[in-house]
mmCIF file of the N, C-alpha and C atoms, coordinates in Angstrom:
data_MODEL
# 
_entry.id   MODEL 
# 
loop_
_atom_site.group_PDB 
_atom_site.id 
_atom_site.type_symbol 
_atom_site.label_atom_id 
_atom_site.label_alt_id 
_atom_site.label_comp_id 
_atom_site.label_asym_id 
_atom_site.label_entity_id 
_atom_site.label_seq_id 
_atom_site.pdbx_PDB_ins_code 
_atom_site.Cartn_x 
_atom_site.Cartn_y 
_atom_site.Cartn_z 
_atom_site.occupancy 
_atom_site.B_iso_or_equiv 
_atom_site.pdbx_formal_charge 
_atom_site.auth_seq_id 
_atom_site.auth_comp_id 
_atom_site.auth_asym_id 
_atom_site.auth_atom_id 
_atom_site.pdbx_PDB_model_num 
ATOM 1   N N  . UNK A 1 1  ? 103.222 98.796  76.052  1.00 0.00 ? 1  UNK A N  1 
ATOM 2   C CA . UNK A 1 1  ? 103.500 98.542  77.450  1.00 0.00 ? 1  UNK A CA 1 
ATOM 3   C C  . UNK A 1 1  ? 103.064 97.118  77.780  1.00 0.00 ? 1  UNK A C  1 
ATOM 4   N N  . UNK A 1 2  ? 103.952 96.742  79.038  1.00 0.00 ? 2  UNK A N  1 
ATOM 5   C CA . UNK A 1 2  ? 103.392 94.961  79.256  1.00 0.00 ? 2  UNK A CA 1 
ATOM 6   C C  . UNK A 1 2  ? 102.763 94.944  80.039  1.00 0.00 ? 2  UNK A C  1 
ATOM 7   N N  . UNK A 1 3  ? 102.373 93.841  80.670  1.00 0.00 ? 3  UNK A N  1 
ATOM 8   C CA . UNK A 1 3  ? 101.795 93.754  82.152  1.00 0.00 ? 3  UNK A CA 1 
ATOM 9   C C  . UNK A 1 3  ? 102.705 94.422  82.818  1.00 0.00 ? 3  UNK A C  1 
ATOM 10  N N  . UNK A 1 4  ? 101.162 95.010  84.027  1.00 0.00 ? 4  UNK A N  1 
ATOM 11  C CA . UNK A 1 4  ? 101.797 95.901  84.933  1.00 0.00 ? 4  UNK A CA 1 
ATOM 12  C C  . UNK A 1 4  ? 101.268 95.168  86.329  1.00 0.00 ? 4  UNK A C  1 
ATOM 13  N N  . UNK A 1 5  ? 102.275 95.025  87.231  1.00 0.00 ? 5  UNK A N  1 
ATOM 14  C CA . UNK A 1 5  ? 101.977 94.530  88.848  1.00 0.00 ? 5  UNK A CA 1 
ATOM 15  C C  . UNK A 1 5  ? 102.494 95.405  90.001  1.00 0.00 ? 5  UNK A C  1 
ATOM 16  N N  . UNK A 1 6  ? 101.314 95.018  91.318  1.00 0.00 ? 6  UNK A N  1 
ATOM 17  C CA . UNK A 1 6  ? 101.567 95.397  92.320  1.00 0.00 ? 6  UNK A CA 1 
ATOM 18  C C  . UNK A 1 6  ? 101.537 93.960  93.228  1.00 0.00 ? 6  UNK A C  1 
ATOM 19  N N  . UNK A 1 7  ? 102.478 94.105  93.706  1.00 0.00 ? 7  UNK A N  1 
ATOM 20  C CA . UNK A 1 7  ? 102.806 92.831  94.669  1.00 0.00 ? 7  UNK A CA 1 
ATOM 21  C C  . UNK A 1 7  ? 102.645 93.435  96.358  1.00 0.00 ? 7  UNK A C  1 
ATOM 22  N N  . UNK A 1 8  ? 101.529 92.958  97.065  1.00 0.00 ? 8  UNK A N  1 
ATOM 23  C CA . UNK A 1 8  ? 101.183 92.837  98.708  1.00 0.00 ? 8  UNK A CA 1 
ATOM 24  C C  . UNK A 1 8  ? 102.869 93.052  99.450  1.00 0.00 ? 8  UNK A C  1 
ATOM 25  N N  . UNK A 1 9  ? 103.548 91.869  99.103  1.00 0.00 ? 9  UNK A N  1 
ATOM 26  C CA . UNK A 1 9  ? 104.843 90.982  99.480  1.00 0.00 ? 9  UNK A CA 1 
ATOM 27  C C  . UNK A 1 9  ? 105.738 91.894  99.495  1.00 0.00 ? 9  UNK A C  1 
ATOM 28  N N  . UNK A 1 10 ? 105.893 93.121  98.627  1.00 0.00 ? 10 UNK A N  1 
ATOM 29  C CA . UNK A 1 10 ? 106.886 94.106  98.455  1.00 0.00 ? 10 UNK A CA 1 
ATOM 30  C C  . UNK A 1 10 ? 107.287 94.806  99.925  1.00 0.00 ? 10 UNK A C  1 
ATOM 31  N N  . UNK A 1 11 ? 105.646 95.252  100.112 1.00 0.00 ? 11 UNK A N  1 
ATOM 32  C CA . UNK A 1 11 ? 105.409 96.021  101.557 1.00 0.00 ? 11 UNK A CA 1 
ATOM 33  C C  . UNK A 1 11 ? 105.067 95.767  102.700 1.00 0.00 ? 11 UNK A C  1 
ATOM 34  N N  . UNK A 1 12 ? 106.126 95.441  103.962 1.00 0.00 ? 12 UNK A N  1 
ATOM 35  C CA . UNK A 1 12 ? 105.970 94.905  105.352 1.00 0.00 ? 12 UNK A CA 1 
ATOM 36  C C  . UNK A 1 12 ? 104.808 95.308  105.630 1.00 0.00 ? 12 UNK A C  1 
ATOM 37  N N  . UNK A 1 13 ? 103.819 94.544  106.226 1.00 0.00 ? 13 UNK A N  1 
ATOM 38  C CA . UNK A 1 13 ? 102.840 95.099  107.258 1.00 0.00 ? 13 UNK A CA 1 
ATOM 39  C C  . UNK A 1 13 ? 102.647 93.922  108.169 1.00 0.00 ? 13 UNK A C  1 
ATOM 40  N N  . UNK A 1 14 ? 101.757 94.604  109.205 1.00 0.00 ? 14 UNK A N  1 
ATOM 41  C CA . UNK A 1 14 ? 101.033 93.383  109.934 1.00 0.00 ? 14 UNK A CA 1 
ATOM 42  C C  . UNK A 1 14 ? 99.881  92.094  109.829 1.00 0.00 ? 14 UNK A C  1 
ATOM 43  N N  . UNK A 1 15 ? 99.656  92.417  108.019 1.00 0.00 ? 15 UNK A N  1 
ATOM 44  C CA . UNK A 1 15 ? 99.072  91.543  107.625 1.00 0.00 ? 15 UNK A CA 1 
ATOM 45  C C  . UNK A 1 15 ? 99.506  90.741  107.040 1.00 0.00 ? 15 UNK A C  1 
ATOM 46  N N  . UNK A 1 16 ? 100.756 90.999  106.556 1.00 0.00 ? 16 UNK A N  1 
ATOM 47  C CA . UNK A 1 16 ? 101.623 89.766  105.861 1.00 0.00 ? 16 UNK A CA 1 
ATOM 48  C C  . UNK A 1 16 ? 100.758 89.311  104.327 1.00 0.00 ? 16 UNK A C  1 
ATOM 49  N N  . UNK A 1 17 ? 100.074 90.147  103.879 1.00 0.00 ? 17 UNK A N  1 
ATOM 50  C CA . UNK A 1 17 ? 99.397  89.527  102.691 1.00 0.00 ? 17 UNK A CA 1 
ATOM 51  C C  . UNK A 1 17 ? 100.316 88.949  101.754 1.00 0.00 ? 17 UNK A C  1 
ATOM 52  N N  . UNK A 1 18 ? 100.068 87.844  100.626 1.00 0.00 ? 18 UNK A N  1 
ATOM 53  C CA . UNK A 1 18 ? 100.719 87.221  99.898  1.00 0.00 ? 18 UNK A CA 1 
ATOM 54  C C  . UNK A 1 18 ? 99.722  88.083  98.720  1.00 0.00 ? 18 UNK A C  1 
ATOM 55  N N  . UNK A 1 19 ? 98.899  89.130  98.126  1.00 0.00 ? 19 UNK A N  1 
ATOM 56  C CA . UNK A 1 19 ? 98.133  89.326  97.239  1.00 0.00 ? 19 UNK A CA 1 
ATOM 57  C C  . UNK A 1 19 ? 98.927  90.326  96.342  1.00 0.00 ? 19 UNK A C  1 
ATOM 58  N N  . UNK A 1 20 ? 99.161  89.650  95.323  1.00 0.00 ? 20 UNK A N  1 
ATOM 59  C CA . UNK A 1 20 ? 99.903  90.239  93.854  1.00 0.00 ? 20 UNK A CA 1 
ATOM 60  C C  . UNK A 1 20 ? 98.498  90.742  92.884  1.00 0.00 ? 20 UNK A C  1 
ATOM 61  N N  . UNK A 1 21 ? 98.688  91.613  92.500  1.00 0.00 ? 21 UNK A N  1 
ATOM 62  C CA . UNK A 1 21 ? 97.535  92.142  91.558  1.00 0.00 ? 21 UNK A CA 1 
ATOM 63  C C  . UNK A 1 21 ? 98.101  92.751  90.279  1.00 0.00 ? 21 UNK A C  1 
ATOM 64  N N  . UNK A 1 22 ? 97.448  91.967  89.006  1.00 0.00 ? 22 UNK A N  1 
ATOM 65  C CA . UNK A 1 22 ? 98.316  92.529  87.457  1.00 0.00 ? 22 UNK A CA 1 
ATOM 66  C C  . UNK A 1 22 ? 96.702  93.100  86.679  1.00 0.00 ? 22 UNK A C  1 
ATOM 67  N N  . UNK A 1 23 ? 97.513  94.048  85.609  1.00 0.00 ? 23 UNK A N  1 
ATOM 68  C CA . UNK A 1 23 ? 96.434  94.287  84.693  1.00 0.00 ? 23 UNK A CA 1 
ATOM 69  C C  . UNK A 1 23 ? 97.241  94.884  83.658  1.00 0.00 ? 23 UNK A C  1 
ATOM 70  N N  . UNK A 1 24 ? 96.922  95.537  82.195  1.00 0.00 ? 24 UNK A N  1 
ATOM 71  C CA . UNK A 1 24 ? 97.110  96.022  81.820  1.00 0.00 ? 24 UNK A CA 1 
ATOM 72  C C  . UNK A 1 24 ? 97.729  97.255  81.138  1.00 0.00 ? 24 UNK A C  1 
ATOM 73  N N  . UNK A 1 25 ? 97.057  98.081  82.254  1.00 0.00 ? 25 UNK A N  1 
ATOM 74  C CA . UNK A 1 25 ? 97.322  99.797  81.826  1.00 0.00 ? 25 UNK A CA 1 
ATOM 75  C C  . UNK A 1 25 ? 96.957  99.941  83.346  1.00 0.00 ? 25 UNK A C  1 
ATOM 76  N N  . UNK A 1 26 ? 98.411  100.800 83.580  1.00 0.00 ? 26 UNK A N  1 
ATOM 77  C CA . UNK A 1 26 ? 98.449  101.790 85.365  1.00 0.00 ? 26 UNK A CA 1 
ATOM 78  C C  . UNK A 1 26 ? 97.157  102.006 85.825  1.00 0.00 ? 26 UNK A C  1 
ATOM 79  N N  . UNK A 1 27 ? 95.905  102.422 84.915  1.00 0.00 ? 27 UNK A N  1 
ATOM 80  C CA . UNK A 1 27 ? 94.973  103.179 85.376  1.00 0.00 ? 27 UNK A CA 1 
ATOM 81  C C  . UNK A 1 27 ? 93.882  101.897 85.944  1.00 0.00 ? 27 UNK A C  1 
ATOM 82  N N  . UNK A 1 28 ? 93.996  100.787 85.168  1.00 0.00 ? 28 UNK A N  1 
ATOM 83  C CA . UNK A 1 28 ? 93.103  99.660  85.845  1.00 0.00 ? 28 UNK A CA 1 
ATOM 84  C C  . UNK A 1 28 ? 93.821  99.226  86.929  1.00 0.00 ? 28 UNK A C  1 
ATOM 85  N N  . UNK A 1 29 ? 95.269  99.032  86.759  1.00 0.00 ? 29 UNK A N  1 
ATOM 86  C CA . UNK A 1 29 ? 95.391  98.534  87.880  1.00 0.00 ? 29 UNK A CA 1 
ATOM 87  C C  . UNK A 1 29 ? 95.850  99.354  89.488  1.00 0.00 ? 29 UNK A C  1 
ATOM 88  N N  . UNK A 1 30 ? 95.792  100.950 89.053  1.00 0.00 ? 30 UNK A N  1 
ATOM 89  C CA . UNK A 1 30 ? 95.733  101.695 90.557  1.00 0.00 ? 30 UNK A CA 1 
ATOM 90  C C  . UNK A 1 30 ? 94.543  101.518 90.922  1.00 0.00 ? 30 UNK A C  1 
ATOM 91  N N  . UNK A 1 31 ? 93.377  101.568 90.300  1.00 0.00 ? 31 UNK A N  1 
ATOM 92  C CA . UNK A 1 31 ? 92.027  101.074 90.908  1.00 0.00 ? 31 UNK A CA 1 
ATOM 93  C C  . UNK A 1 31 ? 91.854  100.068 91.337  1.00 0.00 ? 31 UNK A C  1 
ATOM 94  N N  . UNK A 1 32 ? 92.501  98.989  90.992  1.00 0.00 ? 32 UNK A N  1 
ATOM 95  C CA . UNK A 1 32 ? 92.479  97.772  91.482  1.00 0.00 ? 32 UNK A CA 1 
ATOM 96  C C  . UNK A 1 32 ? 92.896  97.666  92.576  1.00 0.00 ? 32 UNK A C  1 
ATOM 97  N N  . UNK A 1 33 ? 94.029  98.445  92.962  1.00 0.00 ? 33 UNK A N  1 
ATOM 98  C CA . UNK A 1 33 ? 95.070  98.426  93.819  1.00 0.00 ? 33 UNK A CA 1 
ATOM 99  C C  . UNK A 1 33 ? 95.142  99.271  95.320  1.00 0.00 ? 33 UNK A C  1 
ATOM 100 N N  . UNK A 1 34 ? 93.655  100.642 94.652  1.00 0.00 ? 34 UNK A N  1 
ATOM 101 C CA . UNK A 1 34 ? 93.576  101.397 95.896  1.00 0.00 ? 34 UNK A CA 1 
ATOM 102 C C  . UNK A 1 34 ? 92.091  100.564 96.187  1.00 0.00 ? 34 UNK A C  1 
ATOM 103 N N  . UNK A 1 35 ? 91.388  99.747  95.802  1.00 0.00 ? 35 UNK A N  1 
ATOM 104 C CA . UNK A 1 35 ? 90.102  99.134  96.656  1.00 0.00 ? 35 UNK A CA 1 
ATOM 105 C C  . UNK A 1 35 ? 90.561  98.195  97.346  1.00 0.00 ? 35 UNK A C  1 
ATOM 106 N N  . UNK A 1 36 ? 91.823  97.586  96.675  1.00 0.00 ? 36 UNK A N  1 
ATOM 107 C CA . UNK A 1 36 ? 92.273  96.427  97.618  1.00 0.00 ? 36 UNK A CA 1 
ATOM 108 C C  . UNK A 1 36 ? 93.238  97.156  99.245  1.00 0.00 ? 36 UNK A C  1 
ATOM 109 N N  . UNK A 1 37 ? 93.598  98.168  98.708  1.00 0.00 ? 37 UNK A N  1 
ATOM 110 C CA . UNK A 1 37 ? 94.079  98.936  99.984  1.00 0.00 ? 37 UNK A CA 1 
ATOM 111 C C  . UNK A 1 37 ? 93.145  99.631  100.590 1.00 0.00 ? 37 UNK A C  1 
ATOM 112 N N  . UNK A 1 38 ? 91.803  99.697  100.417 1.00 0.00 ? 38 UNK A N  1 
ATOM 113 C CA . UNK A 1 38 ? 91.231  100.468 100.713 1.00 0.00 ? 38 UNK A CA 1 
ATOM 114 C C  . UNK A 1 38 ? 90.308  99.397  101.902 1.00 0.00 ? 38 UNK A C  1 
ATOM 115 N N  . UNK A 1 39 ? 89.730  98.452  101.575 1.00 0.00 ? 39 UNK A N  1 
ATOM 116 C CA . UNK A 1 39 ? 88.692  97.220  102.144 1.00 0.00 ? 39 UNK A CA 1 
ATOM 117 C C  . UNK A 1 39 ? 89.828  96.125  103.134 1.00 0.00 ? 39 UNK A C  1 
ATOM 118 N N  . UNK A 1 40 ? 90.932  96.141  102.355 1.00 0.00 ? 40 UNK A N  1 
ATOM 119 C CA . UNK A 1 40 ? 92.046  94.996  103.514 1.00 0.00 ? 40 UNK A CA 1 
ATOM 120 C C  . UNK A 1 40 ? 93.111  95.655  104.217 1.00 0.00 ? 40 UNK A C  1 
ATOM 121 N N  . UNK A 1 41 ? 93.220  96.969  103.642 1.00 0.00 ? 41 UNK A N  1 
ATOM 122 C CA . UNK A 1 41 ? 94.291  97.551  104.479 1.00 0.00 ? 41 UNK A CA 1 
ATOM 123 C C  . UNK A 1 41 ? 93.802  98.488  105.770 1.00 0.00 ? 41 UNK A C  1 
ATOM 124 N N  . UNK A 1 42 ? 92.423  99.350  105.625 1.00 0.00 ? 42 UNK A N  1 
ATOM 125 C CA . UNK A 1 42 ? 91.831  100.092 105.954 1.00 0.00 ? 42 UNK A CA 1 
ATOM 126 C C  . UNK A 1 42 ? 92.589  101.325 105.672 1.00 0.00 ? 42 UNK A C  1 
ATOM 127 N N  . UNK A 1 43 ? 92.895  101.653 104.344 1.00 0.00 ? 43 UNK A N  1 
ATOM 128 C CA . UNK A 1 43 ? 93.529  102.771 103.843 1.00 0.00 ? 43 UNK A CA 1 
ATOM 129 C C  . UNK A 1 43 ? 92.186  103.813 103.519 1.00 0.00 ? 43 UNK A C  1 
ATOM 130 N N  . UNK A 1 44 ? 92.590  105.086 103.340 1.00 0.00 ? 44 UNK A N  1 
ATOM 131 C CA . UNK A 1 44 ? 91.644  106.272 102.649 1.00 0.00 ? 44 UNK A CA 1 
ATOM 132 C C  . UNK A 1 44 ? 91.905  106.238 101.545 1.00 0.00 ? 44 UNK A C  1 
ATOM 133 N N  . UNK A 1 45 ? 91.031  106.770 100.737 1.00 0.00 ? 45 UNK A N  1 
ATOM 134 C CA . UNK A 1 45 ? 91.168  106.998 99.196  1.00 0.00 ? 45 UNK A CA 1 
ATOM 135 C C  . UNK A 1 45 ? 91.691  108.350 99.272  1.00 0.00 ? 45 UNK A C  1 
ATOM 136 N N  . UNK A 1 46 ? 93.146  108.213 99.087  1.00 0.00 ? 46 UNK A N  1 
ATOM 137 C CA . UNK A 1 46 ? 93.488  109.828 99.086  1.00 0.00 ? 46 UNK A CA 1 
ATOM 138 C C  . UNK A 1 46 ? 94.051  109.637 97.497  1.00 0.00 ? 46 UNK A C  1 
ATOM 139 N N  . UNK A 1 47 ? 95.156  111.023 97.221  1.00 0.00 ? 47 UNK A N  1 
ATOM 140 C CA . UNK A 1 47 ? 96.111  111.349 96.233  1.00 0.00 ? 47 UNK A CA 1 
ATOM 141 C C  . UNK A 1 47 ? 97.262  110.780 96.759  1.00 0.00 ? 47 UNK A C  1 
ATOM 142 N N  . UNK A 1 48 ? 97.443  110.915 98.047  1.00 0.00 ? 48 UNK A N  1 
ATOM 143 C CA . UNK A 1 48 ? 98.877  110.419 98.444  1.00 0.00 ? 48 UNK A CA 1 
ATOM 144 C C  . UNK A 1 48 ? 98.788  108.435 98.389  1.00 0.00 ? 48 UNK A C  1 
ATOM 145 N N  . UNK A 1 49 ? 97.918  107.978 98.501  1.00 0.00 ? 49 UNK A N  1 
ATOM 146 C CA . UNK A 1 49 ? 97.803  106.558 98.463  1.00 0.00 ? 49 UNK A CA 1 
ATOM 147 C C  . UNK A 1 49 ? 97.750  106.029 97.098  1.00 0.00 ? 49 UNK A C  1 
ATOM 148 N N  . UNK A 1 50 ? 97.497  106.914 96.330  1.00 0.00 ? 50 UNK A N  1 
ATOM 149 C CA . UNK A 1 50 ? 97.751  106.680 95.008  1.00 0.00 ? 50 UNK A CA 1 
ATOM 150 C C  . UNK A 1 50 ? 98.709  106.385 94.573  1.00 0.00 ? 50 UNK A C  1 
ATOM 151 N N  . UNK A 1 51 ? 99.649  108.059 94.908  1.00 0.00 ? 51 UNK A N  1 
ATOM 152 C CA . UNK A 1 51 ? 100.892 108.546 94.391  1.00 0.00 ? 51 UNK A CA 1 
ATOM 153 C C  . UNK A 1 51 ? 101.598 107.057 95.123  1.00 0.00 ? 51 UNK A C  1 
ATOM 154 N N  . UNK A 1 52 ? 101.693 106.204 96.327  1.00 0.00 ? 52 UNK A N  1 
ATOM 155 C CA . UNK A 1 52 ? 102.204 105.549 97.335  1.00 0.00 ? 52 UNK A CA 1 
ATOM 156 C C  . UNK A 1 52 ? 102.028 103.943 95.958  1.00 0.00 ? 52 UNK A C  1 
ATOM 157 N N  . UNK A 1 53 ? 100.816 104.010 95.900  1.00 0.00 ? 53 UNK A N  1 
ATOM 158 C CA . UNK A 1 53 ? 100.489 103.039 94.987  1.00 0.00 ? 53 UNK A CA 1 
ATOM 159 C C  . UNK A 1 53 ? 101.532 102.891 93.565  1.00 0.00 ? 53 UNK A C  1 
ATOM 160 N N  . UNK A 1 54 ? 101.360 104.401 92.811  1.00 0.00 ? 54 UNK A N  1 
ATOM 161 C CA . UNK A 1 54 ? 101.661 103.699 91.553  1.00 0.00 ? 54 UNK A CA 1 
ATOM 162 C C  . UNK A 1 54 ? 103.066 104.119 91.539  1.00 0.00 ? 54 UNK A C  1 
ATOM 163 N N  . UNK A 1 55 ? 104.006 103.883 92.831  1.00 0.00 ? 55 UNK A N  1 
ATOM 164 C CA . UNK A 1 55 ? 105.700 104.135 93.056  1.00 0.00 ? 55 UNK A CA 1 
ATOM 165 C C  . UNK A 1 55 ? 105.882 102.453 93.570  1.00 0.00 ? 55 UNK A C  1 
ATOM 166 N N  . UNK A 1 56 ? 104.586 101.716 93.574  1.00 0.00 ? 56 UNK A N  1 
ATOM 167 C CA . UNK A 1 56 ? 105.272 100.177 93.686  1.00 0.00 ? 56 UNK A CA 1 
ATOM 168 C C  . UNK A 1 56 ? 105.164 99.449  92.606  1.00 0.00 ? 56 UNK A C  1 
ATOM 169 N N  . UNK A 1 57 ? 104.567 100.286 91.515  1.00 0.00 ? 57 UNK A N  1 
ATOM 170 C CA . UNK A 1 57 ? 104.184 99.502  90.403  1.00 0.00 ? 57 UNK A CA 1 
ATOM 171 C C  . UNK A 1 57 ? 105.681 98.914  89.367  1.00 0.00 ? 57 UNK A C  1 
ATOM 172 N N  . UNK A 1 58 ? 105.279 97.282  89.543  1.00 0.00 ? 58 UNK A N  1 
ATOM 173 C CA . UNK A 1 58 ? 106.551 97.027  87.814  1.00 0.00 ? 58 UNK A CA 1 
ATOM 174 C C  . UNK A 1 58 ? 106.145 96.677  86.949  1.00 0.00 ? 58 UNK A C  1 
ATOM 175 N N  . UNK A 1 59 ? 106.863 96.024  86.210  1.00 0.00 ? 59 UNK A N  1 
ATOM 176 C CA . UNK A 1 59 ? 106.404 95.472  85.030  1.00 0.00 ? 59 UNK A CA 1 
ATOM 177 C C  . UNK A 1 59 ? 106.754 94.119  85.006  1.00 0.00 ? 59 UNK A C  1 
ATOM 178 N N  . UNK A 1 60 ? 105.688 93.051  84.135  1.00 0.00 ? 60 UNK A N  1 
ATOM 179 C CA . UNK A 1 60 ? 105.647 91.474  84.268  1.00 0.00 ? 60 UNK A CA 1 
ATOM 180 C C  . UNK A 1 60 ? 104.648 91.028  85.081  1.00 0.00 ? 60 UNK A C  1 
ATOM 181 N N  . UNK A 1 61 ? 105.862 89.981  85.498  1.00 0.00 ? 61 UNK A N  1 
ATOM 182 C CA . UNK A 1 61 ? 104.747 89.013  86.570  1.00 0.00 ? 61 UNK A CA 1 
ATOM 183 C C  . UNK A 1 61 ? 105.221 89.177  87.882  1.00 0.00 ? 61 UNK A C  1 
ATOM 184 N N  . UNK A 1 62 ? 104.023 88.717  89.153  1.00 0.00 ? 62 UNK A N  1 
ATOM 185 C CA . UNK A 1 62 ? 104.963 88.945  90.035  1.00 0.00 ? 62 UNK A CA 1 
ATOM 186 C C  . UNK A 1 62 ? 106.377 87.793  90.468  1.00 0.00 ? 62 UNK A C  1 
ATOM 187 N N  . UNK A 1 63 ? 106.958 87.532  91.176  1.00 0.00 ? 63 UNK A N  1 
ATOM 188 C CA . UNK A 1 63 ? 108.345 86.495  91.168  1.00 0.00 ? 63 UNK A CA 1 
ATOM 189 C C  . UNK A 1 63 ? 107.663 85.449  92.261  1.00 0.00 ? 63 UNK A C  1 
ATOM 190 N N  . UNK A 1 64 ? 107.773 83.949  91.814  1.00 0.00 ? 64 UNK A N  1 
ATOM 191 C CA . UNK A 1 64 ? 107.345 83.150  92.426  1.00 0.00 ? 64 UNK A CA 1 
ATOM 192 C C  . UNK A 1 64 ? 107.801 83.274  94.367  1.00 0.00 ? 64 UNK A C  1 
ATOM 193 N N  . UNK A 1 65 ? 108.944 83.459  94.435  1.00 0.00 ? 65 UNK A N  1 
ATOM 194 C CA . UNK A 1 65 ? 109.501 83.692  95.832  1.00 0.00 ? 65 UNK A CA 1 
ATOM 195 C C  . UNK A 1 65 ? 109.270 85.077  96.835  1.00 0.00 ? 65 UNK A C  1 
ATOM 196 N N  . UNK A 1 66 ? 108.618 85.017  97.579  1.00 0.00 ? 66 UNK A N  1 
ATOM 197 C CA . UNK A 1 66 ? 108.289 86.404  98.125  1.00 0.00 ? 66 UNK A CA 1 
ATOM 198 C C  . UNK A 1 66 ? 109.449 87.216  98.233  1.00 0.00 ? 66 UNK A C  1 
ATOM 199 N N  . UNK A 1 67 ? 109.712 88.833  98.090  1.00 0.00 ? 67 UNK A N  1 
ATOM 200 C CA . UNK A 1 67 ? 110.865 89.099  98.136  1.00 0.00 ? 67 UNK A CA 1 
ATOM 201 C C  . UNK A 1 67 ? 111.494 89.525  99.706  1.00 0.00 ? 67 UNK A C  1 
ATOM 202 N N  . UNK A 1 68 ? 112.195 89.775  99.733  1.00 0.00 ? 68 UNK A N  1 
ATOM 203 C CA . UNK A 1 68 ? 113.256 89.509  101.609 1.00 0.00 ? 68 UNK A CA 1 
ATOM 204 C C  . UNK A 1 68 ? 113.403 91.169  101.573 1.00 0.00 ? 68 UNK A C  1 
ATOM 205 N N  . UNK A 1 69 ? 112.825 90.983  103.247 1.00 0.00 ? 69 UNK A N  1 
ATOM 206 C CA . UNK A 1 69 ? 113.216 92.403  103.500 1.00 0.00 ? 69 UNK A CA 1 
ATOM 207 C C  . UNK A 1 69 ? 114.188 93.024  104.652 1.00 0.00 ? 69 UNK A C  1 
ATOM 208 N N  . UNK A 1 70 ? 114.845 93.724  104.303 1.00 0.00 ? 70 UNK A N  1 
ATOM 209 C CA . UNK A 1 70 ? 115.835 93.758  105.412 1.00 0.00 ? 70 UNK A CA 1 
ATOM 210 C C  . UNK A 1 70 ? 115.715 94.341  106.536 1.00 0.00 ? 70 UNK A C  1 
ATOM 211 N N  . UNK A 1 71 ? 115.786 94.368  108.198 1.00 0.00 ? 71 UNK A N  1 
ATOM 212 C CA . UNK A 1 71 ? 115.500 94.411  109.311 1.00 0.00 ? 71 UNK A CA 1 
ATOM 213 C C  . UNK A 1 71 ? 116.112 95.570  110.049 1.00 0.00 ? 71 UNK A C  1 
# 
């Protein structure tokens, strides 16, 4: 398996974060991914924020251009 990423940029919010996060293996980086949702988003540590988490996960890097979302 390659690098695995979660990109901020994917998902509209009111924070507008630009924070891409890569690692390894799914399991480092859903941890990575639910503290950073957990301390900047003010998310709960549930199962469903998980499950929410590792359905944005790809593979690589993230793409230099933020991606466009439609309105």
């Amino acid at each position: 398996m390659g690098r695995r990423i979660i990109d901020c940029r994917e998902t509209p919010s009111d924070m507008n974060r630009s924070v891409a996060i890569s690692a390894d293996t799914d399991a480092e980086l859903l941890e990575a991914a639910v503290q950073q949702a957990v301390k900047f988003h003010g998310h709960k540590d549930t199962a469903d924020l998980r499950k929410q988490n590792m359905g944005a996960f790809n593979g690589g890097t993230p793409p230099i251009e933020a991606p466009r979302h439609s309105a």
